[in-house]
Backbone as numpy.savetxt, mean C-alpha at the origin, in Angstrom:
# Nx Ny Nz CAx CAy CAz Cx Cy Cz
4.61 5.06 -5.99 3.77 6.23 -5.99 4.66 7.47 -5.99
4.36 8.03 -6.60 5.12 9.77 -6.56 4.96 10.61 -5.44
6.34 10.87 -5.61 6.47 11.80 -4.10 5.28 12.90 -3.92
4.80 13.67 -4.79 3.61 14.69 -4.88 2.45 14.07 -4.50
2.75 12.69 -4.54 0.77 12.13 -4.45 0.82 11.92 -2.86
2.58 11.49 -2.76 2.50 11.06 -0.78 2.67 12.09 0.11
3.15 13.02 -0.73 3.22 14.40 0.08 1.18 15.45 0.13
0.35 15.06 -0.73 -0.79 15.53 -0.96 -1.21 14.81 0.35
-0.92 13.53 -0.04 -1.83 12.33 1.34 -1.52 12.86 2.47
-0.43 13.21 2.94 0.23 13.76 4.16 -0.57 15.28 4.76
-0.68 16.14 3.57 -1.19 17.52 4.02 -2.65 17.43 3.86
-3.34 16.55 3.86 -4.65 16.52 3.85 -4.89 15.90 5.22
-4.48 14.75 5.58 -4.08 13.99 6.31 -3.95 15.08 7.65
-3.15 16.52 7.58 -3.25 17.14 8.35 -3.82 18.32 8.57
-4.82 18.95 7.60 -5.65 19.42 7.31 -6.92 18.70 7.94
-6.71 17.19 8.14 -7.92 16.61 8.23 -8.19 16.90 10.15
-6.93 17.02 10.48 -6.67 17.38 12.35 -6.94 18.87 12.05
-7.04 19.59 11.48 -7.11 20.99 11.83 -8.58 21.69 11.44
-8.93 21.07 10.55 -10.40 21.37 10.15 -11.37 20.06 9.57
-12.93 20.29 9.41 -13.29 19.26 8.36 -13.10 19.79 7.04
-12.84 18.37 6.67 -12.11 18.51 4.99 -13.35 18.62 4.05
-13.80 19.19 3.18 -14.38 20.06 2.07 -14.73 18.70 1.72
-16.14 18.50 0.87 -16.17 17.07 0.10 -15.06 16.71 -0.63
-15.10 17.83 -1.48 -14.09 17.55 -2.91 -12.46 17.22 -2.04
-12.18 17.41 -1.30 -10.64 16.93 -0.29 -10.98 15.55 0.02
-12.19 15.43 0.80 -12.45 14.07 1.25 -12.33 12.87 0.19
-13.06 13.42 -1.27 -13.13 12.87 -2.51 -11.64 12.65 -2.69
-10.88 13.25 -3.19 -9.26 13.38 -3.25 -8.67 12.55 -2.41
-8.64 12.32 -1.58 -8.31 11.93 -0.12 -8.55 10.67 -0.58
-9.63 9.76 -0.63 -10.15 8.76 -0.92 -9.39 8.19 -2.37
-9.38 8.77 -3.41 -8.99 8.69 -4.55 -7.53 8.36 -4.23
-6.85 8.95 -3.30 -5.15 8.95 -3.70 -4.86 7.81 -2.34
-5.83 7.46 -1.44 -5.82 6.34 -0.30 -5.60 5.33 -1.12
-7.07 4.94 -2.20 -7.03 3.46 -3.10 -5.97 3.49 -3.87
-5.45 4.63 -4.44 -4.34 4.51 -5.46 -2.84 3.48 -4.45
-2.57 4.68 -3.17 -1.47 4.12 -2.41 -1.39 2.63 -2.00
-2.93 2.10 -1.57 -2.94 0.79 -1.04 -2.79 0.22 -2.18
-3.42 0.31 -3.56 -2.97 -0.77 -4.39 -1.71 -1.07 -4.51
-1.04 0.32 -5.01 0.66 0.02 -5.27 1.35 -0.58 -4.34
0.52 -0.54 -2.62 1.49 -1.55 -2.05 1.53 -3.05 -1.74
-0.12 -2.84 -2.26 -0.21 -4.18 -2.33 0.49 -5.31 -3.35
0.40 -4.60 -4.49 0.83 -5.24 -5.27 2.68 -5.06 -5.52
3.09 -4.30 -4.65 4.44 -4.45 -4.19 4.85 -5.76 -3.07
3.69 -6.06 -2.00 3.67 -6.75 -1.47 3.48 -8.50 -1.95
2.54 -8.17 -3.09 3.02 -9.63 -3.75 3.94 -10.01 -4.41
4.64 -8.66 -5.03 5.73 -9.59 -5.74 6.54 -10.01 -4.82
7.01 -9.11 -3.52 7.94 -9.74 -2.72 7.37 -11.40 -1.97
6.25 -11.64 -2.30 5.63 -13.12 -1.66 5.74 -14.16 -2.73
6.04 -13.29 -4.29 6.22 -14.23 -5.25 7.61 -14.83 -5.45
8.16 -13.83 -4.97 9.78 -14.59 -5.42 10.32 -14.91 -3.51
9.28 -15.61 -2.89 9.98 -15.66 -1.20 9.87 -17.21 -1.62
10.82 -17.77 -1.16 11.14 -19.39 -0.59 11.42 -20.11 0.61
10.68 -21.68 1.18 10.77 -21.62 2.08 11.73 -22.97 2.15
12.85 -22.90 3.09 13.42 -23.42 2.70 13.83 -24.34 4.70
13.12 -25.73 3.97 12.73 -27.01 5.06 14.01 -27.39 5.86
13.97 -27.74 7.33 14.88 -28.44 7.62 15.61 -29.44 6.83
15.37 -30.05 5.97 16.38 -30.50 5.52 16.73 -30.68 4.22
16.61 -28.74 3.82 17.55 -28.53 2.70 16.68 -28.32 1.67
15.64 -28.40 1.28 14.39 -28.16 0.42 13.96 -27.00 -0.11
14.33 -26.22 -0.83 14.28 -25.17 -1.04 12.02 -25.33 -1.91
11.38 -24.32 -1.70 10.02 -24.79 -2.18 9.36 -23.02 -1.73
8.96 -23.10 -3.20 8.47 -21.46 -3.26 6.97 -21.70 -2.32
7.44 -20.36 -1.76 5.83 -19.90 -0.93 4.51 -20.06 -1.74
3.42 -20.90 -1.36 2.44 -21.44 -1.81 1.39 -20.08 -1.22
0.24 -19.87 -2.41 -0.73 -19.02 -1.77 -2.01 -19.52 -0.89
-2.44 -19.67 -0.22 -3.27 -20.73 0.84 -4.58 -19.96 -0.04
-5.95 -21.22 -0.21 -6.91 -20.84 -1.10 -7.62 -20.94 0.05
């Protein structure tokens, strides 16, 4: 995510302690929340895609996703 979108999240974020935030902020606010969680989510899987678990005795076996 771009530094401008995490720095927006931040000053709203403290705007949000100092006053109530305007719809259209709240709207914004919301908009650039879903944006951040996706990107980390999906930062978070690749690091679960390339993790291995590797057995007492010597087994190297990629992390399985539990259904």
């Amino acid at each position: 995510m771009e530094n401008t979108k995490l720095n927006r999240i931040n000053e709203l974020a403290k705007l949000a302690k100092e006053r109530e935030l305007t719809p259209e902020e709240r709207a914004e606010r919301d908009v650039l929340r879903k944006e951040y969680i996706a990107e980390w989510r999906r930062g978070a899987e690749q690091v679960l895609e390339n993790t291995y678990i590797i057995t007492p005795d010597g087994e190297k076996r990629k992390l399985q996703r539990k259904k």
